[in-house]
C-alpha positions as CSV (number, residue, x, y, z in Angstrom):
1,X,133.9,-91.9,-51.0
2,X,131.3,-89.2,-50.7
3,X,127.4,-89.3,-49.8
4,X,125.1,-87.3,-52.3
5,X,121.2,-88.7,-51.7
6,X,121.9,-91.8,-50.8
7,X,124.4,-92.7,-53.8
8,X,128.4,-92.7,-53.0
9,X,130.4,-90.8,-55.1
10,X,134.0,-90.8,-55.9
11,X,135.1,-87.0,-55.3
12,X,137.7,-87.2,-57.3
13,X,135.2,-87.6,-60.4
14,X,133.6,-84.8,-59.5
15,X,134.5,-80.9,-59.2
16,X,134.9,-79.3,-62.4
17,X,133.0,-81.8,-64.2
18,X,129.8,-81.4,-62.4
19,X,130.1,-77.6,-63.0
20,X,128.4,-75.4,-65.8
21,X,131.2,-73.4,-66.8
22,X,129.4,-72.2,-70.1
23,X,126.4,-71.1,-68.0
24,X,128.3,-69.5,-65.8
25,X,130.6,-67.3,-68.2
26,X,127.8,-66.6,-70.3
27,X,125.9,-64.7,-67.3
28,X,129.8,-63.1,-66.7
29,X,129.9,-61.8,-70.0
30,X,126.2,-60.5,-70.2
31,X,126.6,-58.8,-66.5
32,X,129.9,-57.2,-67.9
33,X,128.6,-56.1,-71.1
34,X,125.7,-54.3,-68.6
35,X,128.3,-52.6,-66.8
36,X,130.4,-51.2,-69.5
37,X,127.0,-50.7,-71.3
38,X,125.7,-48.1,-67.9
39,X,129.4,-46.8,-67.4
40,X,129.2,-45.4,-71.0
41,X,126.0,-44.0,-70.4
42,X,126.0,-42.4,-67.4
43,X,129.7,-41.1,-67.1
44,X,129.2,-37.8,-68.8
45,X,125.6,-37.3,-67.4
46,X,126.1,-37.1,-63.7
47,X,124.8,-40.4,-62.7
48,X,128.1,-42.3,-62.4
49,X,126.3,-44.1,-59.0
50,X,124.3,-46.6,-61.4
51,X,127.1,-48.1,-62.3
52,X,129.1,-47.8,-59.4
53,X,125.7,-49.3,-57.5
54,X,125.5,-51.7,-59.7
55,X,129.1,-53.3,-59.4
56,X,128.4,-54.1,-56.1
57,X,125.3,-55.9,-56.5
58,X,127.0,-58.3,-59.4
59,X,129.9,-58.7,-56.6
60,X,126.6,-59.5,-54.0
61,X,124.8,-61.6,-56.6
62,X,127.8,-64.1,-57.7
63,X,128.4,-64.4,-53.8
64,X,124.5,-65.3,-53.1
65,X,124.8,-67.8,-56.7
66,X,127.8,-69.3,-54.6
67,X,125.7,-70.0,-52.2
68,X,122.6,-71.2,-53.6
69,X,124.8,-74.0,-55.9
70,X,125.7,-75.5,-52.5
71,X,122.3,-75.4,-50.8
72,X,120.8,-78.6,-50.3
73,X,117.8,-79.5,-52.6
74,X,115.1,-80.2,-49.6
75,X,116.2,-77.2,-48.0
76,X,115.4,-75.0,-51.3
77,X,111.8,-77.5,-51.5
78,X,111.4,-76.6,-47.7
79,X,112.2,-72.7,-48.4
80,X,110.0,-72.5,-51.3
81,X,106.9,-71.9,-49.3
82,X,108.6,-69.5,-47.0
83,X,110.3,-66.9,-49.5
84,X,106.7,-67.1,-51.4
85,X,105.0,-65.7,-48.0
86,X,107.9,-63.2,-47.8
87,X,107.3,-62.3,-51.2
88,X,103.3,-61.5,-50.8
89,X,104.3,-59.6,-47.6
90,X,105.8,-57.4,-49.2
91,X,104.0,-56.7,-52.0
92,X,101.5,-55.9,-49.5
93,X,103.7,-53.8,-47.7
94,X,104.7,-51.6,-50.6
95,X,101.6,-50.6,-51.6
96,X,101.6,-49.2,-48.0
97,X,101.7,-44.6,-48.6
98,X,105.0,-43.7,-45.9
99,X,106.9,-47.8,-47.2
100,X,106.4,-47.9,-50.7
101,X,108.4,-45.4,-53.0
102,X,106.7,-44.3,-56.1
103,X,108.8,-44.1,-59.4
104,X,107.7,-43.4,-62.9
105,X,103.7,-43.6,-61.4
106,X,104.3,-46.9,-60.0
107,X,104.4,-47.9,-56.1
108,X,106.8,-50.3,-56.8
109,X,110.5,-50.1,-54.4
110,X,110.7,-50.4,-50.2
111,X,114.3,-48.0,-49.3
112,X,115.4,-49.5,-46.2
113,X,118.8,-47.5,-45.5
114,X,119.8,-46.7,-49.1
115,X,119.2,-50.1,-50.3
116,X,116.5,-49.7,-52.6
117,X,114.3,-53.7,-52.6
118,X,112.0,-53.9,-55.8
119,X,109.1,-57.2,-54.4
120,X,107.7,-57.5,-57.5
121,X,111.3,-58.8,-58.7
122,X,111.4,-61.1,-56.0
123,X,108.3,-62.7,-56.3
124,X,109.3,-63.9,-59.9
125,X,111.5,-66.1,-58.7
126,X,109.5,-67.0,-55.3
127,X,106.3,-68.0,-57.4
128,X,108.7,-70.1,-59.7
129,X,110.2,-71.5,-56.7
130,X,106.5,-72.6,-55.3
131,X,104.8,-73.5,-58.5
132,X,108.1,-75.9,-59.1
133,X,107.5,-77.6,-56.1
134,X,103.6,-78.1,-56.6
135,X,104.0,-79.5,-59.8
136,X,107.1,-81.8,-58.5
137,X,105.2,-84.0,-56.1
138,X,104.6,-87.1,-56.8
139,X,100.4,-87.5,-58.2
140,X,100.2,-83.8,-58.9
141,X,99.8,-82.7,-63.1
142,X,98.5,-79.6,-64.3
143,X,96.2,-81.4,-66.7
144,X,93.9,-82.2,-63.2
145,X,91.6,-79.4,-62.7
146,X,92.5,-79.3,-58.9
147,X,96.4,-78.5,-59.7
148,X,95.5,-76.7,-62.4
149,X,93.0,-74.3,-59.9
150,X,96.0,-74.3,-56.9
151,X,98.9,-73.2,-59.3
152,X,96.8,-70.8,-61.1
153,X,96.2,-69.3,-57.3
154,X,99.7,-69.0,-56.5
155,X,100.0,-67.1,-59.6
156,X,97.3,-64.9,-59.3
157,X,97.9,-63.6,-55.7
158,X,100.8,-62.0,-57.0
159,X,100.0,-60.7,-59.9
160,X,96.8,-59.1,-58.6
161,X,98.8,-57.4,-56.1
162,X,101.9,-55.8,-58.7
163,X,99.0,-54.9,-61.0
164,X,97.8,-52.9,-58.0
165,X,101.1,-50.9,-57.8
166,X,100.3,-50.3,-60.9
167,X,103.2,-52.4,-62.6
168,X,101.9,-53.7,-65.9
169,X,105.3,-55.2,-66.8
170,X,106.2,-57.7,-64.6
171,X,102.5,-59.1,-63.7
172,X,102.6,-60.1,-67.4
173,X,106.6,-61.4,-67.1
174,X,105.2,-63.6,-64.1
175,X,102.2,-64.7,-66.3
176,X,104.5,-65.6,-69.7
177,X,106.2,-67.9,-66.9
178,X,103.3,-69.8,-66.2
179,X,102.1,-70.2,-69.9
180,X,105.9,-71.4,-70.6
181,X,105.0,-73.7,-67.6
182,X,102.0,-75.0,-69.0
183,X,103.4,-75.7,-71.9
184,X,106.3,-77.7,-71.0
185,X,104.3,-79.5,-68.2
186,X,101.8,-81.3,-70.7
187,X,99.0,-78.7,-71.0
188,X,95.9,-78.7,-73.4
189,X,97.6,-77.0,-76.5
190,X,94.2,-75.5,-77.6
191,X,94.1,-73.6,-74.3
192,X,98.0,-72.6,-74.6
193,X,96.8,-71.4,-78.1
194,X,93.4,-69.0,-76.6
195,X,96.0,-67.4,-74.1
196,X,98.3,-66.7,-76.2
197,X,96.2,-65.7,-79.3
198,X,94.5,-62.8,-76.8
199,X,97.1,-60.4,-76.4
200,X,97.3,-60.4,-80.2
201,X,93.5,-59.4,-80.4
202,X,93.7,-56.9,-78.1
203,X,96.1,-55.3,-79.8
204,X,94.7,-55.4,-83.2
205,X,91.5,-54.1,-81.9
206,X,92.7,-51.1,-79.9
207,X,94.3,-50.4,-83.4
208,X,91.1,-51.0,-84.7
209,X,87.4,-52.4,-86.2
210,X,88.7,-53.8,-89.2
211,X,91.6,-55.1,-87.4
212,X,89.6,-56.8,-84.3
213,X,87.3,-58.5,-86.9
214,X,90.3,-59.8,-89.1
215,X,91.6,-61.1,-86.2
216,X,88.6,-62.9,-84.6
217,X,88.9,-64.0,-88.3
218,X,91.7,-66.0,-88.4
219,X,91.3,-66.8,-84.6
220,X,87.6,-68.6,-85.4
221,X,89.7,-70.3,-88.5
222,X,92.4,-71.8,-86.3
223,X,90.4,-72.7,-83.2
224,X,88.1,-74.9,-86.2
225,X,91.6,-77.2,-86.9
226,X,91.7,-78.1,-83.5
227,X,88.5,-80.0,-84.1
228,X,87.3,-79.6,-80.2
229,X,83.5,-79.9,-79.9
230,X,81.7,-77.5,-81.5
231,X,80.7,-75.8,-78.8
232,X,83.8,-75.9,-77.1
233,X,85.0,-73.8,-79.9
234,X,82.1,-71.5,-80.2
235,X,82.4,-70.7,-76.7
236,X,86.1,-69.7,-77.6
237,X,85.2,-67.7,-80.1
238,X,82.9,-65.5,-78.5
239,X,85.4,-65.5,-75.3
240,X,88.2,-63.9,-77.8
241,X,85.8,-61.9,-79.5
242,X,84.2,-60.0,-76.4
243,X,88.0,-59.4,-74.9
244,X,88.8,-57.9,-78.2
245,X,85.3,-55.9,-78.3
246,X,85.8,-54.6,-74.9
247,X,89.6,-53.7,-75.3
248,X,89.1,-50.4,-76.5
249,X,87.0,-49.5,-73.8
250,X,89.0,-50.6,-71.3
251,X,92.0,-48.6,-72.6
252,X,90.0,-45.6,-72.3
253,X,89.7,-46.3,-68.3
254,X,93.4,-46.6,-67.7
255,X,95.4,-44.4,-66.1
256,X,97.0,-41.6,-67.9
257,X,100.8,-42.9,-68.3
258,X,99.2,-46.3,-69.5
259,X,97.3,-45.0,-72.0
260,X,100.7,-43.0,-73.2
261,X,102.8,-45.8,-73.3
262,X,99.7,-47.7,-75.5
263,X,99.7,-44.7,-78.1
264,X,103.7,-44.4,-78.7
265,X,103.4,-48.3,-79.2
266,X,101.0,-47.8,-82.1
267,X,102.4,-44.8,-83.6
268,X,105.1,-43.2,-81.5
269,X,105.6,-40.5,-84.8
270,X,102.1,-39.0,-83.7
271,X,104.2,-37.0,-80.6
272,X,107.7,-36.9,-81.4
273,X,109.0,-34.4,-79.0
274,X,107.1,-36.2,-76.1
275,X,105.3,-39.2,-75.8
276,X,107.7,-41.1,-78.7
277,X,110.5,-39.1,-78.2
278,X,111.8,-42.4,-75.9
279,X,111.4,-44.9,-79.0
280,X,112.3,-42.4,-81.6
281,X,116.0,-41.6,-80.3
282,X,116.1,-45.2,-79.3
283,X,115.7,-46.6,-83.1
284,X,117.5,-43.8,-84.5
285,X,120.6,-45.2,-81.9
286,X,120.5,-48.5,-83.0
287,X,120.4,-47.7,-86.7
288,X,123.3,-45.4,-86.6
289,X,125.7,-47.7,-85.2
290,X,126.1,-49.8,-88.3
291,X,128.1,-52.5,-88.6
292,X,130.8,-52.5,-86.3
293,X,129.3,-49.2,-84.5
294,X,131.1,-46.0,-83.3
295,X,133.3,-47.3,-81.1
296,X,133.3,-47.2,-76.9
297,X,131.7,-44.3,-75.3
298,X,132.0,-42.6,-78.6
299,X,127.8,-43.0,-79.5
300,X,126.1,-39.3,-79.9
301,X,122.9,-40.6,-78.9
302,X,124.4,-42.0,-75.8
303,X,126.8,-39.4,-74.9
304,X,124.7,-36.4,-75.6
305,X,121.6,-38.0,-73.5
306,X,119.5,-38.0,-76.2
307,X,117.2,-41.2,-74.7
308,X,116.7,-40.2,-70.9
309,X,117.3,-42.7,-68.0
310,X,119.1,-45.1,-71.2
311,X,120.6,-47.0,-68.7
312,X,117.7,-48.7,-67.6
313,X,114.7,-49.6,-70.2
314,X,116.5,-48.6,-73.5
315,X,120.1,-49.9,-72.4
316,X,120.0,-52.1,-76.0
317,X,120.7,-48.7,-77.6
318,X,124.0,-48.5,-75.8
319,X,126.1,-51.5,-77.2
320,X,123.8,-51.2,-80.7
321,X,125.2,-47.6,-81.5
322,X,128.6,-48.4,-79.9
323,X,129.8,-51.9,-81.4
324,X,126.7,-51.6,-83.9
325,X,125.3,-54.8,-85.2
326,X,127.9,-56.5,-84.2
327,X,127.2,-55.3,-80.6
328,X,123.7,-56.0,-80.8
329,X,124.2,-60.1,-82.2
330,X,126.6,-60.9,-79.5
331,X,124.4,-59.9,-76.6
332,X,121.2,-61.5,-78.3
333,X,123.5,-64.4,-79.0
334,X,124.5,-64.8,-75.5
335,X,121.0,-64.4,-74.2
336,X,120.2,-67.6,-76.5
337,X,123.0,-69.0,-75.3
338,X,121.5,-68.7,-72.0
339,X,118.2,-69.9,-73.1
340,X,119.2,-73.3,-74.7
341,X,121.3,-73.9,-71.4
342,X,118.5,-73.5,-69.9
343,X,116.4,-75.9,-72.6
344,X,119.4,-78.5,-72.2
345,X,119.2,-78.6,-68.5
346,X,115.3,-78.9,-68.6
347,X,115.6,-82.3,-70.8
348,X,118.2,-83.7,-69.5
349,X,117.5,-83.5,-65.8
350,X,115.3,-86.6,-64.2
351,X,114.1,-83.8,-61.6
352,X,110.6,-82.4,-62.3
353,X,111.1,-79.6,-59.7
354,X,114.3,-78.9,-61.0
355,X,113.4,-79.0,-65.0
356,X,110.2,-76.7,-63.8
357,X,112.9,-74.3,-62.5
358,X,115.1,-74.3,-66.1
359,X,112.0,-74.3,-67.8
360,X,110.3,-71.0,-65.9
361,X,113.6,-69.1,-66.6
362,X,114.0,-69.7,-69.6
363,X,110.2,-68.4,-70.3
364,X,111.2,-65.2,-67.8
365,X,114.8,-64.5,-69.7
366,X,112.7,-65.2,-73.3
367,X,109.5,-62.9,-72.6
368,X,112.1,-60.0,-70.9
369,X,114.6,-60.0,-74.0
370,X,111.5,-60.0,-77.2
371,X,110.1,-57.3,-74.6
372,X,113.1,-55.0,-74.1
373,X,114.8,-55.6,-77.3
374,X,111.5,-54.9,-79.0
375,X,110.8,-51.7,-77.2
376,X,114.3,-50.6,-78.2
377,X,113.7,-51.1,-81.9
378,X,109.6,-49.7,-81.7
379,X,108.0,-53.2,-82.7
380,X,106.9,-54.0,-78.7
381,X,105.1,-51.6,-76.2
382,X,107.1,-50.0,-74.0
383,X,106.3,-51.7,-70.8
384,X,109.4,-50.6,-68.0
385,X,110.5,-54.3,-68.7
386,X,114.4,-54.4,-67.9
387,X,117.0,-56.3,-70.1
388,X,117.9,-58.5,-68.3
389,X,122.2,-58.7,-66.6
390,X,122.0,-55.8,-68.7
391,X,119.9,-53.0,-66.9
392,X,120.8,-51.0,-64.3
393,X,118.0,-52.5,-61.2
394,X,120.3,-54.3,-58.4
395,X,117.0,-56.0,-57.4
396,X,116.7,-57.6,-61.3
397,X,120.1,-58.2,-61.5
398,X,120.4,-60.3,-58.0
399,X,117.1,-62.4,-59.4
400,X,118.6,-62.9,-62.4
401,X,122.1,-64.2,-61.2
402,X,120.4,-66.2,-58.5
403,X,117.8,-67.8,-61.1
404,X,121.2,-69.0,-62.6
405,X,122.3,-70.1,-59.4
406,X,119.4,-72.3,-59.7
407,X,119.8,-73.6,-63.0
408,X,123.7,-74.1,-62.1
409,X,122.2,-75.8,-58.8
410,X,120.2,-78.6,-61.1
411,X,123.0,-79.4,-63.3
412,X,125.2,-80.2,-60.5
413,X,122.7,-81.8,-59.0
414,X,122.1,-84.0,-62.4
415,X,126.0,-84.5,-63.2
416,X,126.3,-86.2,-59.2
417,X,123.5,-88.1,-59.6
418,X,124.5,-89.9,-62.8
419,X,127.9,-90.0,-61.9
420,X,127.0,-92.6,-58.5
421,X,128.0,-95.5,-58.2
């Protein structure tokens, strides 16, 4: 007989059995369709080291989900704290001219003897890993203003510190966490539904006035069926109506490859040779591969470089023009695949800090894929958010792989403790 928290075990119940083989495979197939996908498109354009790099980091990142599987639970409670300090540090330090490495106008990497460490990748999974563990103890619920205040804090510090670099994209993939968070932990649905209805105004009013007042509109008509006070909803109102008003403005402030990125969102046909030439090639690669697609390495758009740097933002293109729609369905299948792992392991575990995890990655894997996916087919912003097992990035692809570590981490956890005696 074995010990596992105070419960014996019979270990010869265990073993396979308490192991998530279909999470596991499905992260193996998505990682390998990410290879093939970068081999294709950088073999004939002289960047065969993004997928040679990024071989090794899947061999480094299924060694470091080995590890975490087998970590004990208090230790990962006890480290949460610790990699979150690590985190901020050094998203302090990267901002820091002579340690930080600026890349597409953002301040973003540290290169420390060829390895190449993205923070604001790390502190994903680091402010997960601390928010989890908040929400976990015992009396804590993120209904009660003073939880509510401290986990918005952990959040903020570092977002406020990647929007600094400036990195747009993932502040707002740490902050689609939270709201998935705040959702699953019990939150006020009317305030889930303001947070989520902004982002929507914003956009309709940079389009513009008719749009902004259609949507304050609607919004005014919703918040009503909520039937909050009156004021309560009054005050919302003007809230999303003064974002909305001020959006435009704002825009105009940003800086200059913000403001681009914004513009071939709305209309990417308005520059076709520059600003939209990105989202133009990239639609026209995933409409040309038809059905079955054009078979392996044999894409035009990929193999004459039409969509520059393709193995990083617009990867989607790669296995859309290649094995077409057929391509396209099987890695969005696996991704939901992923996801309602993730879903099944967040209900069925009895550990908060645990289900908090499944729940957070599931919100980060969701918001990345609409993201990406969208950017690749012109109907989301292009933001420099990575698809993720998929994109070239070892710094994305080792969070990834160890998030899964985590969720494989809480179902073995789960299957030992029901299986005690």
């Amino acid at each position: 007989m074995a010990q596992y928290n105070n419960y014996e075990i019979s270990v010869g119940k265990t073993g396979n059995e308490v192991f998530d083989w279909t999470t596991f495979f499905t992260s193996i197939l998505l990682v390998t369709f990410g290879l093939l996908s970068i081999y294709s498109a950088t073999m004939d354009a002289g960047q065969s080291q993004y997928s040679n790099n990024q071989l090794k980091y899947a061999i480094v990142s299924y060694g470091v989900l080995i590890g975490i599987l087998y970590l004990p639970e208090r230790f990962i409670h006890e480290f949460a704290y610790i990699a979150y300090g690590i985190s901020l540090l050094l998203l302090i330090l990267v901002l820091i001219p002579g340690i930080g490495k600026d890349q597409y106008g953002t301040r973003g990497w540290i290169v420390v003897g060829g390895f190449s460490l993205q923070p604001s990748e790390f502190a994903k999974v680091t402010t997960l890993l601390v928010v989890a563990r908040h929400l976990s103890l015992r009396g804590t619920n993120i209904t009660i203003l003073r939880d509510f205040l401290y986990v918005s804090a952990l959040v903020a510090l570092p977002v406020l510190l990647i929007l600094v670099e400036p990195d747009t994209g993932s502040a707002t993939v740490i902050l689609a966490m939270y709201i998935g968070i705040m959702l699953w932990a019990g939150f006020d649905i009317f305030t889930l539904f303001i947070v989520l209805s902004i982002p929507i105004i914003i956009i309709l009013s940079i389009i513009g006035m008719n749009y902004y007042i259609a949507s304050i509109v609607i919004f005014g008509i919703v918040a009503f069926t909520f039937r909050k006070k009156i004021y309560i909803t009054l005050l919302a109102i003007i809230f999303a109506a003064g974002i909305g008003y001020s959006s435009p403005i704002i825009v105009k402030n940003l800086a200059p490859h913000q403001i681009d990125r914004i513009e071939t969102f709305l209309n990417p046909g308005n520059d076709p040779r520059g600003k939209g030439y990105n989202v133009i090639q990239s639609v026209l690669a995933v409409g040309s591969g038809g059905l079955t697609g054009k078979g392996y390495m044999q894409g035009l758009q990929t193999q004459l470089r039409y969509i520059p740097k393709q193995w990083t933002d617009f990867i989607f293109c790669v296995p859309t023009e290649e094995f077409g729609f057929l391509g396209g369905i099987t890695v969005i299948g696996l991704l939901g695949v992923m996801m309602s792992r993730g879903l099944k392991i967040a209900q069925e575990t009895e550990n908060k800090f645990h289900g908090i995890i499944a729940i957070g990655f599931v919100s980060i894997l969701f918001y990345h894929s609409i993201i990406n996916i969208g950017m690749a087919m012109a109907i989301m912003p292009v933001m420099g958010i990575p698809l993720p097992f998929l994109s070239a990035g070892g710094s994305a692809l080792m969070i990834n792989v160890s998030m899964v570590g985590l969720l494989l981490h809480a179902h073995r956890h789960y299957k030992l403790k029901k299986r005690a005696v």
